[in-house]
N, C-alpha and C positions, 0 to 999 in steps of 0.2 A: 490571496490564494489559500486556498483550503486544502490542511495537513490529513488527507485520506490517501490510502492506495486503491488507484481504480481496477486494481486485481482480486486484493482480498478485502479490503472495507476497513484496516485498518486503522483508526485514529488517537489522537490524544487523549488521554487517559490523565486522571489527577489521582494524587494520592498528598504523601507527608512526607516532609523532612525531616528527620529526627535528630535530634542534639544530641549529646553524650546525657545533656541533662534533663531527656525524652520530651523535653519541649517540642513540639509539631508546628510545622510553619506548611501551608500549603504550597506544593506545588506542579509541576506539570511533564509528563513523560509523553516524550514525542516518537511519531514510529519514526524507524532508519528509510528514509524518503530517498528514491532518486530521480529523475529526470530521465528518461531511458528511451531510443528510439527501436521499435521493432518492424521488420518485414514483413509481410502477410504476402505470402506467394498465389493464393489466391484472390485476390484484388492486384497482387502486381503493385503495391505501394507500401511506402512505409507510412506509420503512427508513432507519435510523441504520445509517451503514458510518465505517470506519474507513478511508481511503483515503490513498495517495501522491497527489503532485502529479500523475504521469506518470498514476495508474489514473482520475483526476475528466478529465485529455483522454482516457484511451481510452474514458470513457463519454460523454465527448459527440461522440466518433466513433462507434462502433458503439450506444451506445444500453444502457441498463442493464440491460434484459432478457438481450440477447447478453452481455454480459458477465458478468452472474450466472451465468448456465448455463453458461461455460469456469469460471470461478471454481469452481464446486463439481466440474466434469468434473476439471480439476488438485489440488482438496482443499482450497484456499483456505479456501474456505467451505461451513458445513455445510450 
């Protein structure tokens, strides 16, 4: 399963670990992922998403309708 938020497009990112003795070892920053079920009062059904921390407040700011419909406008989701 693939580490994106189908809200905001978030994904794993790489960078460095750094020693005291600025030795760099590669490694990997993962977004804050959850498993989240949401209602859609127009379909009358609930959706399983896969969201970041940051895309569960932008749906309870705009609302998960709006937010679905940028989500698939940018390719998020299908």
């Amino acid at each position: 399963m693939s580490k994106i938020c189908e809200i905001t497009g978030k994904k794993v990112i790489t960078g460095n670990n750094v020693s005291h003795s600025k030795a760099r070892t590669r490694r990997r920053f993962y977004p804050n992922l959850q498993t989240k079920k949401f209602y859609i009062p127009e379909e009358d059904k609930y959706i399983t998403l896969k969201v970041s921390a940051a895309g569960i407040r932008k749906i309870d700011k705009n609302g998960i309708t709006a937010c679905m419909k940028e989500a698939k406008e940018k390719g998020y989701m299908k």
